[in-house]
C-alpha atoms as one frame of an Amber mdcrd trajectory, in Angstrom:
protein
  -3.953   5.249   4.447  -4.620   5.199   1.042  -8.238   3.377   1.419  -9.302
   5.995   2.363  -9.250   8.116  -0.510 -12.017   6.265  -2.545 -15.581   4.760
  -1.617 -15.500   2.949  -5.083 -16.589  -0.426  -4.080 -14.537  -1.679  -7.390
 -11.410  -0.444  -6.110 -12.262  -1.872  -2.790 -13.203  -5.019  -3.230 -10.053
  -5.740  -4.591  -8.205  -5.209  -1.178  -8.936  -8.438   0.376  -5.199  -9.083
   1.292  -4.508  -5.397   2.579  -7.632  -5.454   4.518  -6.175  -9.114   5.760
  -3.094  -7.704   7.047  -3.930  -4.526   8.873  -6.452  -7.392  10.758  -3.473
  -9.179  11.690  -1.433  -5.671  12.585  -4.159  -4.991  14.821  -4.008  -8.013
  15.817  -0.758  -8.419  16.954  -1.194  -5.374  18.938  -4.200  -6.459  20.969
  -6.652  -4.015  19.561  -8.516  -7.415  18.425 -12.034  -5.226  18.063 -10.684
  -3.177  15.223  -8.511  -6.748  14.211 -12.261  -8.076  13.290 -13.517  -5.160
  11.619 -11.121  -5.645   8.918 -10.810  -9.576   8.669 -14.548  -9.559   8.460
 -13.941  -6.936   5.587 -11.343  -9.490   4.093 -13.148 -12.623   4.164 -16.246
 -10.516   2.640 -14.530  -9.527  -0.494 -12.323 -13.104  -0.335 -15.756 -14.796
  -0.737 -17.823 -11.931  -2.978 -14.405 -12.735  -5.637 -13.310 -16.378  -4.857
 -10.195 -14.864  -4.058  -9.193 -18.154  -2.713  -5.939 -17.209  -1.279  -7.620
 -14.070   0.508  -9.904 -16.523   2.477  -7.623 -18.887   3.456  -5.226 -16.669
   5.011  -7.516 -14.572   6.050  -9.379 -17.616   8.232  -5.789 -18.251   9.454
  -5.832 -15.261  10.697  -9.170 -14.788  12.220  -8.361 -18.516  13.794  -5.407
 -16.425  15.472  -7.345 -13.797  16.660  -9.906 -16.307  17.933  -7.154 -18.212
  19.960  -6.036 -14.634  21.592  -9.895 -14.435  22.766  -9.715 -17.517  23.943
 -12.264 -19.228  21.639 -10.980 -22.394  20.512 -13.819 -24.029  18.822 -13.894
 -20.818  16.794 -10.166 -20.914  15.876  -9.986 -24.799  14.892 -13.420 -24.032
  13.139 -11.557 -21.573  10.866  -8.083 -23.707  10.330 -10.709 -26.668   9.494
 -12.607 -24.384   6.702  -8.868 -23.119   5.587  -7.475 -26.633   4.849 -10.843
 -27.700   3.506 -10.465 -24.434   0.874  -6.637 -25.417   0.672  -7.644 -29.053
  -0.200 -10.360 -28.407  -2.763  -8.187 -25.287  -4.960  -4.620 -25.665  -4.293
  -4.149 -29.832  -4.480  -6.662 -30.830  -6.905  -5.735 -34.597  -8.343  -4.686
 -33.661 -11.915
């Protein structure tokens, strides 16, 4: 609710991970139209900060929401680019 009380793209762009998780409230209740409205949102301000941690959950995600649409190429496509981000960022050889 509160979101929607600015249209201060500074503010907003920092709301990758709330935008993440009403996709996957939405989500979970089958209203997967509005579910991609805000993952797309997520994964646009994941990648516009290198919030890496935004994209990769927010790919998991959108890979879920894929499978419930029954696109599986799309969904493995996503876990793929998620462990590939994973991989690069989180378990670099020191």
């Amino acid at each position: 609710k509160g979101i929607n009380y600015t249209n201060d793209e500074k503010y907003i762009s920092q709301c990758g991970l709330l935008f993440s998780n009403i996709a996957s409230c939405y989500n979970n209740v089958g209203n997967i139209d509005t579910a991609f409205y805000f993952i797309n949102k997520a994964l646009y301000y994941g990648h516009l900060n290198q919030n890496f941690i935004v994209l990769t959950n927010g790919l998991n995600i959108r890979s879920d929401m894929y499978l419930n649409k029954g696109n599986i190429v799309a969904a493995e496509n996503d876990l793929k680019a998620a462990l590939e981000i994973r991989k690069k960022v989180f378990f670099k050889e020191v």
